[in-house]
C-alpha positions in Angstrom: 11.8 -7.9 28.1 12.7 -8.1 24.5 14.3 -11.1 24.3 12.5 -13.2 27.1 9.1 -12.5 25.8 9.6 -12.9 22.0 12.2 -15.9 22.0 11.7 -18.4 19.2 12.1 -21.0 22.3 9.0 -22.5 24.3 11.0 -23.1 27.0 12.6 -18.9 27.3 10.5 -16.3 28.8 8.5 -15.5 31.6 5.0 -17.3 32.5 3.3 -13.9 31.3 5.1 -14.3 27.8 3.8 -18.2 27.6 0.1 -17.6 28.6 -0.5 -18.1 24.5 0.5 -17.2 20.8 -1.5 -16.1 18.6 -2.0 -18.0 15.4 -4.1 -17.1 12.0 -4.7 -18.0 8.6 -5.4 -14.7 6.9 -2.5 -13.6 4.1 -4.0 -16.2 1.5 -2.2 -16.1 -1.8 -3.9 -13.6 -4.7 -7.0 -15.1 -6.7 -6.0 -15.9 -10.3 -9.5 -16.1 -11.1 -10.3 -13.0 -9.1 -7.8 -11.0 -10.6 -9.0 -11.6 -14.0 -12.6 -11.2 -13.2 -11.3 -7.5 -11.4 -9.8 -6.9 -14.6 -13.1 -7.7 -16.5 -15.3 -5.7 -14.4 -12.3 -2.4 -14.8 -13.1 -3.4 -18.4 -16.9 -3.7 -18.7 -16.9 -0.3 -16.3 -14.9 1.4 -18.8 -16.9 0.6 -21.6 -20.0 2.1 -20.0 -18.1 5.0 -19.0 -17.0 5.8 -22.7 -20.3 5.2 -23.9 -22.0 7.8 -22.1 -20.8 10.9 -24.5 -22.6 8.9 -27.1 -25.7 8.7 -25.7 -26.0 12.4 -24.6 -24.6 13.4 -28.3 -26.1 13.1 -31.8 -23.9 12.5 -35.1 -25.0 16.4 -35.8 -23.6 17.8 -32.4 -20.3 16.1 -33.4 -20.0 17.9 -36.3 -20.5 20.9 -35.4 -18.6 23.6 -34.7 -16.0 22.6 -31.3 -18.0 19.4 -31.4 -14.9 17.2 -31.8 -12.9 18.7 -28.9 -16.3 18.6 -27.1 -16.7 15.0 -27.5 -13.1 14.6 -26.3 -13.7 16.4 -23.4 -16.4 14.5 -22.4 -14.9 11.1 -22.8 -11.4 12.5 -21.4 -13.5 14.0 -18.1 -15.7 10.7 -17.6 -12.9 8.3 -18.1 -9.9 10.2 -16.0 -13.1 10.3 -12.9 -13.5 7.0 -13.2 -10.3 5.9 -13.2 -9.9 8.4 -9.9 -12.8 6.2 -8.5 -10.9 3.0 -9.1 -7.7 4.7 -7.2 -9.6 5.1 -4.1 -11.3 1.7 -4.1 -7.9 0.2 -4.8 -6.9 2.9 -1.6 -9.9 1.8 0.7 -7.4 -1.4 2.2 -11.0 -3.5 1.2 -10.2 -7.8 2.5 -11.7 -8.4 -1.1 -9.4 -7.0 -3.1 -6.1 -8.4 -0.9 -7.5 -11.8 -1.5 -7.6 -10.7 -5.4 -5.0 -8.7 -5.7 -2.3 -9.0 -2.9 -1.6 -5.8 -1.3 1.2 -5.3 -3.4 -0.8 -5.8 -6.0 -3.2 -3.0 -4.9 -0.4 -0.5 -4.5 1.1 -1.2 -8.0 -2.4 -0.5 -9.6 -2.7 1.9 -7.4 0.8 3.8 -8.4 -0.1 2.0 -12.0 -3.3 4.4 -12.3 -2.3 7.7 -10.5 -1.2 9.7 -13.4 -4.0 8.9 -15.7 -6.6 10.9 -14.2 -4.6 13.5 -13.4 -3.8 13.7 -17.3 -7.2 13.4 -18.6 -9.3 15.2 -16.0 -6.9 18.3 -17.3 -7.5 17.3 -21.4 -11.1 17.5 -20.3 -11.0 21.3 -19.1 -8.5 22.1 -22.3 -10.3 20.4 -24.8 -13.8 21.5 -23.5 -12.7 25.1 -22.8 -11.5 25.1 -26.7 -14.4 23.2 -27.9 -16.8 25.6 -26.2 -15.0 28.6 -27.5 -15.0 27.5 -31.1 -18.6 27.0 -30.6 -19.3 30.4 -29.8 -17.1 31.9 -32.1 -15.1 33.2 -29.0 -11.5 33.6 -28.4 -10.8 31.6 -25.4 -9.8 33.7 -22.8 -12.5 35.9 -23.1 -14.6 32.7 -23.0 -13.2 32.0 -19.9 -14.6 34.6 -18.4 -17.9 33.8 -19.5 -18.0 30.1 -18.1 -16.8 31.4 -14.7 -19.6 34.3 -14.4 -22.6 31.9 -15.8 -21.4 28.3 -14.1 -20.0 29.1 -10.5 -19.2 25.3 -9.9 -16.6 25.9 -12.7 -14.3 27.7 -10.2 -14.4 24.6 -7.5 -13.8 22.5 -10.2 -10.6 24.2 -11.2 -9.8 24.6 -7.5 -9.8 20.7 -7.8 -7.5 20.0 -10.8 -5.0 22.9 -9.5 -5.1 20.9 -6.6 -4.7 17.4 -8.5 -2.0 18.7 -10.7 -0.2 19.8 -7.5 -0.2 16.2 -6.2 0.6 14.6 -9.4 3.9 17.1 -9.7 5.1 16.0 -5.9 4.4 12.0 -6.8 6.7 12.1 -9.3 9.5 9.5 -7.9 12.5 12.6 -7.8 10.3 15.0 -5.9 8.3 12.4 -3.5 12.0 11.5 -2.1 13.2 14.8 -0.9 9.7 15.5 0.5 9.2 13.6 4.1 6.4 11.1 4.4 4.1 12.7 6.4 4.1 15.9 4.7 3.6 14.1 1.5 0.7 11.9 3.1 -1.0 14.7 4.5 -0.9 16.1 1.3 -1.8 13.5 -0.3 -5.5 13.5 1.5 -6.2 16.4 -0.2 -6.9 14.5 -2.9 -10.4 12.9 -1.7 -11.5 16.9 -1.4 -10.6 17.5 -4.7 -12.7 14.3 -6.1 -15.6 15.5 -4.2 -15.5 19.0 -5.7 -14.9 17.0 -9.0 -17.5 15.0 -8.8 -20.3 17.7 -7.9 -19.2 19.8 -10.8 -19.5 16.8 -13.1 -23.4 15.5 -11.8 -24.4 18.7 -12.2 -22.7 20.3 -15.4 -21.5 17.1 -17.2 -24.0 16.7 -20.4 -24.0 13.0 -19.9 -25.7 13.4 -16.9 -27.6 16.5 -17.2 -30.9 15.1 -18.5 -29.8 11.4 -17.9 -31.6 10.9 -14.3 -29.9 6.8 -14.3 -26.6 7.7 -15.3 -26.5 10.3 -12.6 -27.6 8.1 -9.9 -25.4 5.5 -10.6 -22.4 8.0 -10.6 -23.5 9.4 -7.5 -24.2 5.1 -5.7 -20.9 4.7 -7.3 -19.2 7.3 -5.2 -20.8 7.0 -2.2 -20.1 3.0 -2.2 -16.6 3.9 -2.4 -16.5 6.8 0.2 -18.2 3.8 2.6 -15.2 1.1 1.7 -12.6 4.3 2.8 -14.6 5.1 5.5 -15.2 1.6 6.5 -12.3 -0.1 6.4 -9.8 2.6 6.8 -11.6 4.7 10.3 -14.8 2.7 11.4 -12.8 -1.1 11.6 -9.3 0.5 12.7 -10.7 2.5 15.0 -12.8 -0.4 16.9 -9.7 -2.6 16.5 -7.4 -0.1 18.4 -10.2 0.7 20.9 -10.9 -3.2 22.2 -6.9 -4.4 21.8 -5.6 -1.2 23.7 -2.1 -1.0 23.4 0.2 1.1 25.2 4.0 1.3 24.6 5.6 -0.4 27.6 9.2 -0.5 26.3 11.9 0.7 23.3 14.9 -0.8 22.8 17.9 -0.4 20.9 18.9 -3.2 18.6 21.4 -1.2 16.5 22.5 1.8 14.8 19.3 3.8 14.1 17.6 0.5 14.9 14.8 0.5 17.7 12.3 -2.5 19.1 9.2 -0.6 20.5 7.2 -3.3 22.3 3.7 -2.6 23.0 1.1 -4.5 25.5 -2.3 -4.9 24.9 -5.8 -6.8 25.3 -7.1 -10.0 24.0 -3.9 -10.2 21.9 -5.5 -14.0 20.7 -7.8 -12.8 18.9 -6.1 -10.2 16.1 -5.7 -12.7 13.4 -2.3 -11.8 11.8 0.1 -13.7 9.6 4.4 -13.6 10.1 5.1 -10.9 7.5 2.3 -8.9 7.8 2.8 -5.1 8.2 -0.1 -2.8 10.2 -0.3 1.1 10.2 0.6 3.1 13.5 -0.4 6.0 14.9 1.3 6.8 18.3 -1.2 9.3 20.1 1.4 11.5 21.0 2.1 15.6 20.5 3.0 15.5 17.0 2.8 11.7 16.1 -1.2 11.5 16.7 -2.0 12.8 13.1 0.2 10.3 10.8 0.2 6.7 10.2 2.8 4.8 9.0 3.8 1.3 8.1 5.9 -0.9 9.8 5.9 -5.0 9.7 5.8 -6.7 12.8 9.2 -8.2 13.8 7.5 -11.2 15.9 4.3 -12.8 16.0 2.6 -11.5 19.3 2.9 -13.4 22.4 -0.1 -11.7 24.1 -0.2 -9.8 25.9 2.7 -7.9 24.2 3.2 -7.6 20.1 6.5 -6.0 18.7 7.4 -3.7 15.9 11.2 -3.1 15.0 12.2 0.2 13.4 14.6 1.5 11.3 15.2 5.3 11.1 14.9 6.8 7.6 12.6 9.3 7.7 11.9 12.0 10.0 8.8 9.8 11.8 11.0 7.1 12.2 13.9 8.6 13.5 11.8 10.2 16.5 10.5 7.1 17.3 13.6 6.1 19.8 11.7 8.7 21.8 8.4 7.9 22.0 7.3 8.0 25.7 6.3 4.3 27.8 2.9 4.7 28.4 1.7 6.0 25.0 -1.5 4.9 23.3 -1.1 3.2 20.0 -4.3 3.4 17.2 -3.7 0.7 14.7 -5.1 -0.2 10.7 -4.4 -3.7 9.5 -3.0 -6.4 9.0 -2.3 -6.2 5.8 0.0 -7.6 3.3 0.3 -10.7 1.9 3.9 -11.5 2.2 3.1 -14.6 4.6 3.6 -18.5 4.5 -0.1 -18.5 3.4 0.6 -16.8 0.5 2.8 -19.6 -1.0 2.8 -23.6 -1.5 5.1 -23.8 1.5 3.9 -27.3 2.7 4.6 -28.8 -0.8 8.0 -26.9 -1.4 10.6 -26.4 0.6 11.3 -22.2 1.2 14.3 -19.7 0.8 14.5 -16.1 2.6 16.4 -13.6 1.7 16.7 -10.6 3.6 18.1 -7.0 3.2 18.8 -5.0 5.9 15.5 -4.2 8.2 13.8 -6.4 6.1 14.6 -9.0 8.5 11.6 -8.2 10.6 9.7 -9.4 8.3 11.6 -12.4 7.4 11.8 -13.1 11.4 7.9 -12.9 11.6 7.5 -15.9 8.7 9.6 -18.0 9.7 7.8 -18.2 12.6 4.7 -19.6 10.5 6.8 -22.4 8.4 5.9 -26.2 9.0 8.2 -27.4 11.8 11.6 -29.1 10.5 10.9 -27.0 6.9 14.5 -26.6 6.8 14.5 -23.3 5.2 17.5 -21.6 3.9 18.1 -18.1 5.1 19.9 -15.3 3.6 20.8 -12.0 5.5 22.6 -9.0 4.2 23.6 -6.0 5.5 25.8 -3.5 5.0 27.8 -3.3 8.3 28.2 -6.0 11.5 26.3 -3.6 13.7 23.2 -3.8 11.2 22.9 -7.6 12.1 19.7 -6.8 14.5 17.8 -9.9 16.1 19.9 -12.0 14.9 20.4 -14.0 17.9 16.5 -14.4 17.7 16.9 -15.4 13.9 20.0 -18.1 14.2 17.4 -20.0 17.4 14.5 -19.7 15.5 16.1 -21.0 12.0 17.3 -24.2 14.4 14.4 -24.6 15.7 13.1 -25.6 11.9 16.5 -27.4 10.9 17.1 -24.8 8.4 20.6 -22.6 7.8 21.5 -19.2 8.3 24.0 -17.5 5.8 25.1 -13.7 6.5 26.9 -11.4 4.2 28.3 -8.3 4.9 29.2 -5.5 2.8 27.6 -3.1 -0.4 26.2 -4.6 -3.1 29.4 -3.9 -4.8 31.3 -6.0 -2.3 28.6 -8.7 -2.1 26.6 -8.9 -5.7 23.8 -10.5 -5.6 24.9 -14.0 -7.4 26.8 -14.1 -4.0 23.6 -14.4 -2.4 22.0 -16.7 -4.9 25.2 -19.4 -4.6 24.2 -20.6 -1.0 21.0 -22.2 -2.2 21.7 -25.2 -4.3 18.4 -26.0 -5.4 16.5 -22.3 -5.8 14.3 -23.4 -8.7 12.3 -26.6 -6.7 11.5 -23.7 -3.9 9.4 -20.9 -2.8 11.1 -17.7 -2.4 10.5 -14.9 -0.1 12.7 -11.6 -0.3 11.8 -8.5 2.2 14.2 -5.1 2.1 14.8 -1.9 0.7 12.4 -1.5 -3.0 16.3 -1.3 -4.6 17.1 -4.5 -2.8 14.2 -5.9 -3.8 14.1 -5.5 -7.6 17.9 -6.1 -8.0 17.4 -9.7 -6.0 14.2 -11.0 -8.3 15.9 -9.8 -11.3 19.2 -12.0 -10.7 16.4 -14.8 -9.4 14.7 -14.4 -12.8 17.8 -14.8 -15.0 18.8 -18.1 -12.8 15.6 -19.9 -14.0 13.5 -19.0 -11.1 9.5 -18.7 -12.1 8.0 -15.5 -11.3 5.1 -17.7 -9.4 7.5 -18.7 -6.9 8.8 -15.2 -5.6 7.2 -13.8 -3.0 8.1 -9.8 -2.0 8.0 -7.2 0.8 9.7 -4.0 -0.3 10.2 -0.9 2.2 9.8 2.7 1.1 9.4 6.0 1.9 
């Protein structure tokens, strides 16, 4: 079915596979404007954040005895919450900010943020716990005690930050890689009950809202606006998505070593508007599967009533995946990602690919959206022969746009990447699109950087655990 149904040719298939394609124009290329105006709004949030301790303190209070660490408790405690809030807006997948941002450009904030409030929500309960004692003329463990037995919300609060600091400790790059995804993902959620235990301890203890009526209910609209973007765009629209489309797996097949195709069917295909290049999130309702989501780009655009994913065993999810039953129910979030034709000025410039490993699928999927007769150069490396999957797909689908196809194979000490870069004469006067492993990735835009490529022009889709 595989190669019938999602050949590049019109004229290859059955009449089932030709009954339409599905075409979109979502994946537009990140807002400068709107980044900078995100960046301005972070800014102006901030400021009213850190301004908050001074309008709850006097010039006395800070002088006092512990006042000092008090102050920088407070600040420390509002400004590590808010910058929590921003992490989950950035997490809620929200169209808004992937038109600003990109959804790379989401993630690296994301990534960019995650330690901060980690770090300063646990300065706030150090520096207040100190602050507090000094002001009581109390040693601090014996103080301790006394904010447990008079302030009960003090011990979910802590719950929270043991449970933050736990997160924080398995995020750290080492750690998350021996740690398989979906344990770390599921772990990961835990996070969102730690805010909201957080957050209750801080409206009702925090003495820049205790007495502040507006600066508590802005807090609280604040975190309930961002609880609806999660809830929104992450269950409610996923879950009606997967629920009209309906797709079933109807086939898997092996493309190579560790390599699978899983080929789903589903409903009114036409209408999901998705972009070559985009990735969604899975969930295969399966013993086991049902309760993790992962990502994986789609290898082909659909031709309804059947859309394709091609998977690469890594982790533990993926590697069971060669088993997933025919007939099993598929939920779905996305798509997302802006690594897509859309994204760049390909009608103006002409376009080179280059692809590492299974970051062909994605490459696969854009060509499929570049102007007819774009003539696009095309790079593919892999590491052994047998890792050359689709490529039969890839060579018909680069002549159908009168471009070339150049393959390398080896390690990147057998084939450094100025290897890669010699096949393309002209890589300044084009766009650049590179999709593969997040080492891959980096090594390839740094070498493109040094050749006197503009960092406008590149266009990337990393894959990680």
């Amino acid at each position: 079915m595989s190669s019938a149904v999602f050949s590049p040719s019109t004229s290859v298939g059955s009449r089932r596979s030709q009954r339409g394609r599905v075409t979109s124009s979502v994946g537009k290329k990140p807002s400068t404007f709107g980044f900078y105006l995100a960046l301005a709004i972070l800014g102006v949030g901030s400021g009213i954040v850190l301004g908050l301790p001074l309008v709850d303190g006097t010039l006395t209070e800070l002088k006092g005895k512990g006042g000092v660490a008090i102050f920088l408790g407070s600040v420390t405690g509002l400004l590590g919450t808010y910058l929590a809030l921003v992490m989950v807006i950035l997490a809620s997948r929200t169209p808004i900010l992937e038109r600003v941002l990109g959804q790379v450009g989401a993630i690296k904030w994301h990534r960019s943020l995650a330690p901060w409030p980690i770090v300063l929500i646990s300065a706030h309960a150090v520096l207040l716990t100190f602050g507090y004692a000094e002001a009581a003329n109390s040693g601090v463990v014996k103080y301790l005690g006394v904010l447990f037995n008079t302030f009960p919300h003090l011990v979910t609060a802590t719950i929270a930050l043991g449970i933050m600091v736990v997160i924080g400790l398995i995020s750290i790059k080492p750690i998350r890689a021996s740690i398989p995804r979906e344990y770390w993902w599921l772990v990961h959620l835990l996070m969102y009950a730690a805010l909201i235990l957080a957050f209750a301890h801080e409206v009702v203890l925090g003495p820049s809202f205790v007495g502040h009526p507006l600066a508590q209910e802005s807090w609280i609209v604040a975190w309930i606006v961002a609880g609806i973007l999660v809830a929104f765009n992450r269950v409610l629209i996923p879950s009606y998505r997967s629920f009209k489309h309906k797709l079933k797996v109807v086939e898997v097949q092996r493309e190579g070593p560790e390599v699978v195709s899983i080929i789903m069917e589903g409903q009114r295909l036409d209408k999901l508007k998705i972009s070559g290049g985009q990735f969604m999130e899975w969930r295969f309702l399966t013993k086991g599967r049902w309760w993790q989501a992962h990502p994986f780009t789609v290898s082909a655009k659909p031709r309804d009533p059947y859309i394709r994913i091609t998977v690469k065993a890594i982790g533990d999810f993926s590697s069971d995946l060669s088993k997933v039953p025919v007939g099993t129910k598929v939920f779905f979030e996305g798509p997302y990602g802006s690594f897509t034709t859309y994204s760049a000025k390909v009608s103006d410039r002409k376009t080179a690919i280059f692809a590492g490993g299974v970051g062909v699928t994605a490459a696969r999927s854009l060509i499929e959206d570049l102007p007819s007769k774009s003539a696009p150069v095309v790079v593919y490396r892999v590491s052994s022969e047998e890792d050359l999957v689709l490529l039969d797909e890839l060579k018909e689908l680069i002549k159908h746009k009168k471009g070339s196809l150049h393959t390398f194979v080896g390690s990147r000490e057998e084939v450094p990447m100025n290897d890669l870069l010699k096949v393309v004469d002209d890589l300044r006067d084009r766009e650049i699109f590179i999709s593969g492993s997040e080492g891959f990735v980096e090594e390839l835009q740094r070498s493109l950087l040094r050749a006197g490529v503009s960092y406008s022009a590149l266009h990337e889709e990393a894959y990680s655990l």
